[in-house]
mmCIF file of the N, C-alpha and C atoms, coordinates in Angstrom:
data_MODEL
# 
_entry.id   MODEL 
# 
loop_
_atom_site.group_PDB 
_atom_site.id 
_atom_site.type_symbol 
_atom_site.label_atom_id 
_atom_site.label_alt_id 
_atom_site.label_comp_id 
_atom_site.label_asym_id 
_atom_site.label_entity_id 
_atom_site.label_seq_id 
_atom_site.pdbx_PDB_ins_code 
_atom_site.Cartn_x 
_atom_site.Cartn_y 
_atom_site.Cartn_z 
_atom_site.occupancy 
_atom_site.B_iso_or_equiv 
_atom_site.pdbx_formal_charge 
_atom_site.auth_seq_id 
_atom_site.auth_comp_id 
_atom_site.auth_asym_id 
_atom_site.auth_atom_id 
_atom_site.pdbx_PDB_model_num 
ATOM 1   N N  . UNK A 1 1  ? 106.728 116.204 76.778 1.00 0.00 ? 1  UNK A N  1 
ATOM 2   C CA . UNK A 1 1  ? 106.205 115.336 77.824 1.00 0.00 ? 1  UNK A CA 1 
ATOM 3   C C  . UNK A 1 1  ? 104.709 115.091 77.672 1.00 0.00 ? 1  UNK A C  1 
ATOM 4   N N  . UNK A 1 2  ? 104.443 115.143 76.717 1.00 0.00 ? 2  UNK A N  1 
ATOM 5   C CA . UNK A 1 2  ? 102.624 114.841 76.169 1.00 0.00 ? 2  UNK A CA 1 
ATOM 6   C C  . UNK A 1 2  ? 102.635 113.806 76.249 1.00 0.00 ? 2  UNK A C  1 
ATOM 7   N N  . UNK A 1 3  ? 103.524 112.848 75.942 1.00 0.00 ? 3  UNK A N  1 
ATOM 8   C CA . UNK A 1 3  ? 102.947 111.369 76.161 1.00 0.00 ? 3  UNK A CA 1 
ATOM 9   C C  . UNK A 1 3  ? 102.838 111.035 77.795 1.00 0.00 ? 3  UNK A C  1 
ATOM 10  N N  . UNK A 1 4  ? 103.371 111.514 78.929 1.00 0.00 ? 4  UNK A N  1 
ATOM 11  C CA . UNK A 1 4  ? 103.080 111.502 80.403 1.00 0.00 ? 4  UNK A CA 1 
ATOM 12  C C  . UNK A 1 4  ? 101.706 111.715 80.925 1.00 0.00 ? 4  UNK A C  1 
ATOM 13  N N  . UNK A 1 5  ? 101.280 112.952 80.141 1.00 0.00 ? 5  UNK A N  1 
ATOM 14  C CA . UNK A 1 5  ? 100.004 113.914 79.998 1.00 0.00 ? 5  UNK A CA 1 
ATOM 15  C C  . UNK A 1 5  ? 99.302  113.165 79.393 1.00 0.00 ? 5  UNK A C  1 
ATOM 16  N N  . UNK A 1 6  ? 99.317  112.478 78.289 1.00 0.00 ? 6  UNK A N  1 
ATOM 17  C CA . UNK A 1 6  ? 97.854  111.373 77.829 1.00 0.00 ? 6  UNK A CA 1 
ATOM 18  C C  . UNK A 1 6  ? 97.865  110.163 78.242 1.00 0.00 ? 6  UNK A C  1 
ATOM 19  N N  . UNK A 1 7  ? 99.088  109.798 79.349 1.00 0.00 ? 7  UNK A N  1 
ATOM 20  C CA . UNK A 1 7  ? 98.646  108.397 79.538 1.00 0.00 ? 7  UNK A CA 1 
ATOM 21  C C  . UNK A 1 7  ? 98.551  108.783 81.265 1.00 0.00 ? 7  UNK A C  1 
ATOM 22  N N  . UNK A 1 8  ? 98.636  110.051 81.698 1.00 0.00 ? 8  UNK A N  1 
ATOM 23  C CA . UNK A 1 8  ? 98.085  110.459 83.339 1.00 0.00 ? 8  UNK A CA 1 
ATOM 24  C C  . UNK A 1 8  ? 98.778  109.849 84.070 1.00 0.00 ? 8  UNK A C  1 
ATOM 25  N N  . UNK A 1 9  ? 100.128 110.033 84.108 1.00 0.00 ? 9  UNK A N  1 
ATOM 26  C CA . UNK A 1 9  ? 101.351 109.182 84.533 1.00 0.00 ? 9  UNK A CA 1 
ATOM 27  C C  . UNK A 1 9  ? 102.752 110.350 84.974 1.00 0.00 ? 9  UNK A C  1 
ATOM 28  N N  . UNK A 1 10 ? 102.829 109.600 86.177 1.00 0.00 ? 10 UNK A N  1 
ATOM 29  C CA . UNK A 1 10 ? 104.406 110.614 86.483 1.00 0.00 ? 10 UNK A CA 1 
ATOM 30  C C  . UNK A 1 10 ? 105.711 110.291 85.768 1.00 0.00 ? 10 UNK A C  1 
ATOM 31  N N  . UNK A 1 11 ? 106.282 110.901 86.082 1.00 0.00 ? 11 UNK A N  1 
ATOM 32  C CA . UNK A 1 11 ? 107.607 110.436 85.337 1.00 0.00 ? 11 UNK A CA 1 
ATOM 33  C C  . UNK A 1 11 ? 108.061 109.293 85.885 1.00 0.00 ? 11 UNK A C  1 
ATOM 34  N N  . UNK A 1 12 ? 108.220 109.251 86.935 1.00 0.00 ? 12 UNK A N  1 
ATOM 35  C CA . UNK A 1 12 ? 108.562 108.243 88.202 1.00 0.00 ? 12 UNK A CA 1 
ATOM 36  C C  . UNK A 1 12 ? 107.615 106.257 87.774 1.00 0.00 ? 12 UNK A C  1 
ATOM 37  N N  . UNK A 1 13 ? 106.347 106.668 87.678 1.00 0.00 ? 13 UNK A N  1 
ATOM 38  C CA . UNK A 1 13 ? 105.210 105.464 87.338 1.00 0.00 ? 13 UNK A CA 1 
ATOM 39  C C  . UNK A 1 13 ? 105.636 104.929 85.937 1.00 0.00 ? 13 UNK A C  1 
ATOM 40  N N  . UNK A 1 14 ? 105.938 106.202 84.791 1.00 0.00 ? 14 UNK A N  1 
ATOM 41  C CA . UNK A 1 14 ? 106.339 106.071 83.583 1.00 0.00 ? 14 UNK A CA 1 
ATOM 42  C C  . UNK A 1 14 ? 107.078 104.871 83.559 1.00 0.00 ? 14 UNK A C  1 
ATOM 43  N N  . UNK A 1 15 ? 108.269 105.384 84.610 1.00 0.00 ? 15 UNK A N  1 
ATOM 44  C CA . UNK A 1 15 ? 109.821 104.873 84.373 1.00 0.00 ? 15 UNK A CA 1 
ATOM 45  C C  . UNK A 1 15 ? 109.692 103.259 85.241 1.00 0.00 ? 15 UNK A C  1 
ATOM 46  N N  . UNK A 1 16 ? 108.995 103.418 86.139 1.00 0.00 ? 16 UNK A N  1 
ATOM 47  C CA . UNK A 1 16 ? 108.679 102.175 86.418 1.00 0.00 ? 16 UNK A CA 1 
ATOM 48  C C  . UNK A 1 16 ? 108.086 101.113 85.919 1.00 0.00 ? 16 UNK A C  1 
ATOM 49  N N  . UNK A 1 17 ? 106.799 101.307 85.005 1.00 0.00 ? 17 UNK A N  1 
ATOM 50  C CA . UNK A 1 17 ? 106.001 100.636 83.911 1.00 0.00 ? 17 UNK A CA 1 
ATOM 51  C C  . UNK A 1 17 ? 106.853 99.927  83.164 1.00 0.00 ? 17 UNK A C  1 
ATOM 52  N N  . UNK A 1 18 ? 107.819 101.368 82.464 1.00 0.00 ? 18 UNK A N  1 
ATOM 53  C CA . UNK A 1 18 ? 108.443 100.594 81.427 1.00 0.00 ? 18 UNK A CA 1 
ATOM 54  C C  . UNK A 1 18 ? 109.980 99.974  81.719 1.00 0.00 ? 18 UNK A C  1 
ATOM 55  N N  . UNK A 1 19 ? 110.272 99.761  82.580 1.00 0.00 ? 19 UNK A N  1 
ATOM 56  C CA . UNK A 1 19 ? 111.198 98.877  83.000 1.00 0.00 ? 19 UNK A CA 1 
ATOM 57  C C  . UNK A 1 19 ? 111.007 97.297  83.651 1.00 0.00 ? 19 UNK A C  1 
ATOM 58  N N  . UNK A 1 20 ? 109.428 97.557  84.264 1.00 0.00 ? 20 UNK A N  1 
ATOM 59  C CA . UNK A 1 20 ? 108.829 96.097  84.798 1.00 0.00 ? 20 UNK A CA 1 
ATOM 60  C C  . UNK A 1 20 ? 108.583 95.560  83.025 1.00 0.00 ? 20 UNK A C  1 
ATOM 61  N N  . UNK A 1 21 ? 108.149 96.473  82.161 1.00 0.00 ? 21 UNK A N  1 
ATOM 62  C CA . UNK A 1 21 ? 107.606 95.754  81.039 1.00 0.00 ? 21 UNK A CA 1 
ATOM 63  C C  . UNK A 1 21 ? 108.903 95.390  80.144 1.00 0.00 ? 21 UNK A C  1 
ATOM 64  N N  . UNK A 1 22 ? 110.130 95.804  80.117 1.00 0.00 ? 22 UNK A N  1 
ATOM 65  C CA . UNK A 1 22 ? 111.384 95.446  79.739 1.00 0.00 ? 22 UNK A CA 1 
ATOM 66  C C  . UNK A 1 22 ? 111.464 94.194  80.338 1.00 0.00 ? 22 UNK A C  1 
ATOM 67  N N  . UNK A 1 23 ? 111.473 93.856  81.617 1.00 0.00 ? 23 UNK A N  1 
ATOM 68  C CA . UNK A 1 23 ? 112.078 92.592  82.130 1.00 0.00 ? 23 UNK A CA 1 
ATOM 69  C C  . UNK A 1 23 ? 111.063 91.717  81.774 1.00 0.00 ? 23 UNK A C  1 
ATOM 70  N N  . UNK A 1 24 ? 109.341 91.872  82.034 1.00 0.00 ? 24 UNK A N  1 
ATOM 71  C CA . UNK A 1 24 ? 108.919 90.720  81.644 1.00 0.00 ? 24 UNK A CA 1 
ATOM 72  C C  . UNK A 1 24 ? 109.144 90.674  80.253 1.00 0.00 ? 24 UNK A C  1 
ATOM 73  N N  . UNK A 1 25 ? 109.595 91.339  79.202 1.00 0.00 ? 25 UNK A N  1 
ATOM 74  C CA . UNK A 1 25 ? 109.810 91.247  77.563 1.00 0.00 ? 25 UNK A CA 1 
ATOM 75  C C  . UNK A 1 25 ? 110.811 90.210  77.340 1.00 0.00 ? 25 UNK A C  1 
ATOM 76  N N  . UNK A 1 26 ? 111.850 90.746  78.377 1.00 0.00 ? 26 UNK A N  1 
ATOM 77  C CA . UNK A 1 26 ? 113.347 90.038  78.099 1.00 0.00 ? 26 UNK A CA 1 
ATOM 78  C C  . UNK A 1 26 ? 113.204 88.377  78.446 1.00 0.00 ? 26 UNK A C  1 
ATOM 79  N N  . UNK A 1 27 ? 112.377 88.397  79.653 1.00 0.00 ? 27 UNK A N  1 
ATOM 80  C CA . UNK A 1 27 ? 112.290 86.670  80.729 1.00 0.00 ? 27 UNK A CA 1 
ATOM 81  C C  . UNK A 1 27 ? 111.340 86.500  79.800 1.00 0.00 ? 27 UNK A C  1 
ATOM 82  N N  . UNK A 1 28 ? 110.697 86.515  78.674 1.00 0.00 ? 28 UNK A N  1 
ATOM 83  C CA . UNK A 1 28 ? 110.119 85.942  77.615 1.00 0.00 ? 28 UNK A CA 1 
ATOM 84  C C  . UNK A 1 28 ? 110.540 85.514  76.610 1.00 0.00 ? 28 UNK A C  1 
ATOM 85  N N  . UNK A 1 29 ? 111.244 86.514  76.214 1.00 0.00 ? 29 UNK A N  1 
ATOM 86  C CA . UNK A 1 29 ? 112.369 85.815  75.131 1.00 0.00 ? 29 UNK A CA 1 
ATOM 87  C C  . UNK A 1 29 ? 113.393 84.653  75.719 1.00 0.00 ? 29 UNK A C  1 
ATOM 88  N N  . UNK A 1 30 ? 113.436 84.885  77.072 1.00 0.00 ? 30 UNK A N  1 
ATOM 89  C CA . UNK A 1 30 ? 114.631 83.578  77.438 1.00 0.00 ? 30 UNK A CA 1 
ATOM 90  C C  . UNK A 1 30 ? 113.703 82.366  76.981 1.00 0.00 ? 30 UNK A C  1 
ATOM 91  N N  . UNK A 1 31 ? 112.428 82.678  78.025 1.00 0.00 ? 31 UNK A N  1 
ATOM 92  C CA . UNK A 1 31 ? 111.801 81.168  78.161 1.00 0.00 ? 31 UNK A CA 1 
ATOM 93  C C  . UNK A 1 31 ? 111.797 80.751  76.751 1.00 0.00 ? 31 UNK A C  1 
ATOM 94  N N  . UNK A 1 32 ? 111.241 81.607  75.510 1.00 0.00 ? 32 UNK A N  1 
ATOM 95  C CA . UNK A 1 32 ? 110.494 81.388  74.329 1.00 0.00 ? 32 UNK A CA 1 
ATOM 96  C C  . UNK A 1 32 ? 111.738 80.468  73.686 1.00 0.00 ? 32 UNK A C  1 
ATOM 97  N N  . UNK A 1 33 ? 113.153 80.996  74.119 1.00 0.00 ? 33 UNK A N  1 
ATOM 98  C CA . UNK A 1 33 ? 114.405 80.337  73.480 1.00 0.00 ? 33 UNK A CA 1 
ATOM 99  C C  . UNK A 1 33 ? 114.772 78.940  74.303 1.00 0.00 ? 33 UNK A C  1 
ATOM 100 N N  . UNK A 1 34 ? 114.511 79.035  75.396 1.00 0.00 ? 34 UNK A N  1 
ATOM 101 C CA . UNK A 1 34 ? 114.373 77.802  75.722 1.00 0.00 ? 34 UNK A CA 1 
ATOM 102 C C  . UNK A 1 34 ? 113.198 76.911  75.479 1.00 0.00 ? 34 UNK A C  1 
ATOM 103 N N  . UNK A 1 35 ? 112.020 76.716  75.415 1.00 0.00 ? 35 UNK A N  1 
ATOM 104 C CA . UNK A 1 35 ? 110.527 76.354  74.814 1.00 0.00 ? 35 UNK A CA 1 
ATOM 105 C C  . UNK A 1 35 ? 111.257 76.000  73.232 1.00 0.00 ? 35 UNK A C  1 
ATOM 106 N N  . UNK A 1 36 ? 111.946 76.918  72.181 1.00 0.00 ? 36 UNK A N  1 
ATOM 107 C CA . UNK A 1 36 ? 112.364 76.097  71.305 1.00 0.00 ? 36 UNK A CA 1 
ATOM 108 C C  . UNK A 1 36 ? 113.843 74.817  71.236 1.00 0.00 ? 36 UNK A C  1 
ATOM 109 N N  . UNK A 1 37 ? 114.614 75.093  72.036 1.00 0.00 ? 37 UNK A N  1 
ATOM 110 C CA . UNK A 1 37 ? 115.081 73.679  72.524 1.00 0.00 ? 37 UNK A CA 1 
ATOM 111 C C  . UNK A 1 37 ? 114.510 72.340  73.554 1.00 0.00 ? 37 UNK A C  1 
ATOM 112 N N  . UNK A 1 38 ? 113.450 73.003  73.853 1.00 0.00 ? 38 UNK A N  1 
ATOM 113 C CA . UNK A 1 38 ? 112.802 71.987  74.767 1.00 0.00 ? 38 UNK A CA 1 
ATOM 114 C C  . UNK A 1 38 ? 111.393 72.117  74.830 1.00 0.00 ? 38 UNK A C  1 
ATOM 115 N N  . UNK A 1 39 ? 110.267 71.589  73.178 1.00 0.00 ? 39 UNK A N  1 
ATOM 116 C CA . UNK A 1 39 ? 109.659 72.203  73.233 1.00 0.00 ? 39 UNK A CA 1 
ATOM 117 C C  . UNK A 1 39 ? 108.094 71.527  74.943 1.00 0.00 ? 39 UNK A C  1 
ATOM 118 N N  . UNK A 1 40 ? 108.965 70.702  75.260 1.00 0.00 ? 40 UNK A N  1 
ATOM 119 C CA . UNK A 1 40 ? 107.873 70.319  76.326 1.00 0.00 ? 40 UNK A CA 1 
ATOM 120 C C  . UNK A 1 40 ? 108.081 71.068  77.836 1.00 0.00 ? 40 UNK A C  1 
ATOM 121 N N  . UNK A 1 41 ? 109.269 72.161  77.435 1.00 0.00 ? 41 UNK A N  1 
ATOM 122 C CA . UNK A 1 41 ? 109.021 73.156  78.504 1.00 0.00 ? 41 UNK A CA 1 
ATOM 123 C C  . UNK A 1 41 ? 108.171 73.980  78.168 1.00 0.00 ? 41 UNK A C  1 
ATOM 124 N N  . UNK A 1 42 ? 107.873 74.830  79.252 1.00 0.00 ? 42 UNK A N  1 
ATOM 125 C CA . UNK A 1 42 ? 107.237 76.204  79.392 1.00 0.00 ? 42 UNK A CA 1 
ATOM 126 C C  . UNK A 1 42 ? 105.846 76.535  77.996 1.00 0.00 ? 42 UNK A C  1 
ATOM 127 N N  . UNK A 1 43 ? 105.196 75.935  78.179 1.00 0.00 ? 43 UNK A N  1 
ATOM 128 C CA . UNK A 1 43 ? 104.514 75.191  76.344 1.00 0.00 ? 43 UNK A CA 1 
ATOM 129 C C  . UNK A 1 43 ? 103.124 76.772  76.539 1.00 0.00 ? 43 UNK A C  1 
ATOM 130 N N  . UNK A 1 44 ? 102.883 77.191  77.714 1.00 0.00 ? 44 UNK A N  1 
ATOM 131 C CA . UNK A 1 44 ? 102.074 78.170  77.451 1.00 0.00 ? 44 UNK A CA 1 
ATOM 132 C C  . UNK A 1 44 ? 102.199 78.831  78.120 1.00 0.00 ? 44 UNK A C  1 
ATOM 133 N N  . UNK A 1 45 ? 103.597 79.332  78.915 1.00 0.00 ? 45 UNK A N  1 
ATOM 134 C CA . UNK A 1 45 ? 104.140 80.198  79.886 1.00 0.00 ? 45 UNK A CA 1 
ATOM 135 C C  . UNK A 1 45 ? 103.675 81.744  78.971 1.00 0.00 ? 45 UNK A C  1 
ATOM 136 N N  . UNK A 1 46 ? 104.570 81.905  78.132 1.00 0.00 ? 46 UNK A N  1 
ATOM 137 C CA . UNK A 1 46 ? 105.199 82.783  76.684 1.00 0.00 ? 46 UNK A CA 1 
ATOM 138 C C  . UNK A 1 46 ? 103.500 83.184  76.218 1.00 0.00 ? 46 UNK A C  1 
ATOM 139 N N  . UNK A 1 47 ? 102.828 82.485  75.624 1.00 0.00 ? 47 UNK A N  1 
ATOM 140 C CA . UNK A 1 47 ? 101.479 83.195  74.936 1.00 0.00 ? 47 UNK A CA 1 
ATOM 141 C C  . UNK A 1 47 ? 100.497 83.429  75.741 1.00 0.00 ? 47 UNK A C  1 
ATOM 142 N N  . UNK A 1 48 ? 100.207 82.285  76.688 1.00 0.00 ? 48 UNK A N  1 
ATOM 143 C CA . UNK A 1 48 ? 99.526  83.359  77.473 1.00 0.00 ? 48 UNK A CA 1 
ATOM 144 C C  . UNK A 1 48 ? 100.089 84.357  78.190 1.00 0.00 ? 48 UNK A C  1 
ATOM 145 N N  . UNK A 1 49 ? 101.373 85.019  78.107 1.00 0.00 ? 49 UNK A N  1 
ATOM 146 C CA . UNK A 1 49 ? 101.365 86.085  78.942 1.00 0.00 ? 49 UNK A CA 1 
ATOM 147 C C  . UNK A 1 49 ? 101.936 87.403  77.732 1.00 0.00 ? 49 UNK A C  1 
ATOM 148 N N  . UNK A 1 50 ? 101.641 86.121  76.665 1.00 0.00 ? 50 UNK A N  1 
ATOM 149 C CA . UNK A 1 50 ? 101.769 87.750  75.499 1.00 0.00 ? 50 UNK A CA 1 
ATOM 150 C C  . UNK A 1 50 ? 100.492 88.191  75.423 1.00 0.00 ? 50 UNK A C  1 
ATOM 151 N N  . UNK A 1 51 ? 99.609  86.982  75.801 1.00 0.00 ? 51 UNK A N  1 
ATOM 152 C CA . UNK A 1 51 ? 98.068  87.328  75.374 1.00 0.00 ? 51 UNK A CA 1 
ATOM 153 C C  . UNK A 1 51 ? 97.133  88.387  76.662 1.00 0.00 ? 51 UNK A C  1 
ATOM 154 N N  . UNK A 1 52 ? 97.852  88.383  77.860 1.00 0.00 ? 52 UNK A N  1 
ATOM 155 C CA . UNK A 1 52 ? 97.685  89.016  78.892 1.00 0.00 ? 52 UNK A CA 1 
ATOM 156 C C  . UNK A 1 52 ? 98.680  90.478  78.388 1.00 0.00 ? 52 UNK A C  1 
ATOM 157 N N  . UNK A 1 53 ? 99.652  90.475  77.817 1.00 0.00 ? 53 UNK A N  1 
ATOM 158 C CA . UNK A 1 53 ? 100.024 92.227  77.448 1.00 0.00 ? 53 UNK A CA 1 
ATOM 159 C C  . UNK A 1 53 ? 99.186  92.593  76.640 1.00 0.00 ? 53 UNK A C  1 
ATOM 160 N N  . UNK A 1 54 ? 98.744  92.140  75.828 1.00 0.00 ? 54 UNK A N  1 
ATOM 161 C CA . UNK A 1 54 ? 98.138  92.338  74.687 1.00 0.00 ? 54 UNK A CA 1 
ATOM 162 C C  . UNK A 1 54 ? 96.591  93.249  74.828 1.00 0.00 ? 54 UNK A C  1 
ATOM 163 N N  . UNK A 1 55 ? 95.661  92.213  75.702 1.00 0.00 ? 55 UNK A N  1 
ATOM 164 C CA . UNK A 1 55 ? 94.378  92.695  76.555 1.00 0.00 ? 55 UNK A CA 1 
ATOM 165 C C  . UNK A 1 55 ? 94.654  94.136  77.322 1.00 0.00 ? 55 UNK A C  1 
ATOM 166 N N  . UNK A 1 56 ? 96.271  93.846  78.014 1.00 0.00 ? 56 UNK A N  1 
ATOM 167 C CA . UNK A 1 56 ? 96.232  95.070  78.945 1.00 0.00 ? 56 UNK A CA 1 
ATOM 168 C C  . UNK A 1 56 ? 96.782  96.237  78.165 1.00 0.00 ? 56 UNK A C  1 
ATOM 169 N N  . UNK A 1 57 ? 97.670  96.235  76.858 1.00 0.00 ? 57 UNK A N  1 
ATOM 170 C CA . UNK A 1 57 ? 97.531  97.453  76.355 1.00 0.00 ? 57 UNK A CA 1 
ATOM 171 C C  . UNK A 1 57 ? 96.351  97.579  74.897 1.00 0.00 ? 57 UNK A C  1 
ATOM 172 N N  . UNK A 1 58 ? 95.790  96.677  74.900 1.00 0.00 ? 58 UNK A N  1 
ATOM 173 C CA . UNK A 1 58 ? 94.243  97.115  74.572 1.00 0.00 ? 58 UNK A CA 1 
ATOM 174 C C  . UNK A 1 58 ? 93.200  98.084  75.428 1.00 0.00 ? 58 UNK A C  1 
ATOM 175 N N  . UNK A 1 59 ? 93.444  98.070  76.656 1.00 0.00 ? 59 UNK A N  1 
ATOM 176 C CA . UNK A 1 59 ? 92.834  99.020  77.530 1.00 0.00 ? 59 UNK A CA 1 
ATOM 177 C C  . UNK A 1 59 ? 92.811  99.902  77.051 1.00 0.00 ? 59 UNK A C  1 
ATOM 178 N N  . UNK A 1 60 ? 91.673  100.997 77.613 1.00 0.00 ? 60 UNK A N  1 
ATOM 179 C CA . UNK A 1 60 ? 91.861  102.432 77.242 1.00 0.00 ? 60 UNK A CA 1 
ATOM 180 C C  . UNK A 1 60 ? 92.869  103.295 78.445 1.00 0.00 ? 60 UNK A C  1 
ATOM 181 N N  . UNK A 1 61 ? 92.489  102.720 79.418 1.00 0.00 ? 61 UNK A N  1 
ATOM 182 C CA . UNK A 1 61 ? 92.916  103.479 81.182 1.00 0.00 ? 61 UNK A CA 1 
ATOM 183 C C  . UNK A 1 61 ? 94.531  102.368 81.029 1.00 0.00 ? 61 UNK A C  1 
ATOM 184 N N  . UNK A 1 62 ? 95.263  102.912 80.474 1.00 0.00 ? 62 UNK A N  1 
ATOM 185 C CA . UNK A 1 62 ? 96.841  101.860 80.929 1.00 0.00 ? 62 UNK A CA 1 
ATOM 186 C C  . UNK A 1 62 ? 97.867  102.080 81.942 1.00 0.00 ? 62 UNK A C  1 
ATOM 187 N N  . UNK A 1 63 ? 96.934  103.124 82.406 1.00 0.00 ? 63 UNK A N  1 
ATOM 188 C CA . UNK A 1 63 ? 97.796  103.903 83.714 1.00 0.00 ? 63 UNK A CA 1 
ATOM 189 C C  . UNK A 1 63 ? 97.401  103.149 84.789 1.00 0.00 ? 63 UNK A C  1 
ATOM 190 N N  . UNK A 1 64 ? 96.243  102.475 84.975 1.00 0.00 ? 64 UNK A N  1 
ATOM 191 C CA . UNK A 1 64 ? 95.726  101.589 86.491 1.00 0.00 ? 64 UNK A CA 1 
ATOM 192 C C  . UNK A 1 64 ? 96.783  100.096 86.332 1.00 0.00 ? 64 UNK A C  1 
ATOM 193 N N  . UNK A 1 65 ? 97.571  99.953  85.080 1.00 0.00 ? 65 UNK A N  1 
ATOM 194 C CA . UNK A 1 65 ? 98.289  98.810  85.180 1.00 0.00 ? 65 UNK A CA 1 
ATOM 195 C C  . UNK A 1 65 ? 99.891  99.497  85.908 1.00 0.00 ? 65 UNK A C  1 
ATOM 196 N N  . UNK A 1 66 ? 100.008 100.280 86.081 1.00 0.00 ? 66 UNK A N  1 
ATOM 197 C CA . UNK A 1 66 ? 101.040 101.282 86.017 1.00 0.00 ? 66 UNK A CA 1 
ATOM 198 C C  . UNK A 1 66 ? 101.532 101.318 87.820 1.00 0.00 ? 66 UNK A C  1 
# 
């Protein structure tokens, strides 16, 4: 459980993090598959919000997103 311990996280916050970060992963890949049949949907839904995970696990503190 060292990885709980270096990121200063309960099990509980853990399990929550990474299940909000599963669903927004998954509702990205939908849009991204729809954006390639339609590319005048959703045209910067998908990167900017890869570019917003990206910044936030660039952080050092990833537990205040938590």
């Amino acid at each position: 459980m060292s990885h709980l311990k270096d990121e200063n996280l309960s099990w509980f916050r853990h399990l929550k993090f990474a299940w909000s970060l599963s669903f927004t992963l998954l509702k990205l890949s939908i849009l991204a598959c729809i954006h390639g049949l339609f590319p005048f949907w959703f045209v910067y839904n998908v990167s900017d919000k890869i570019k917003h995970l990206s910044k936030m696990f660039s952080d050092e503190d990833l537990s205040k997103y938590c």
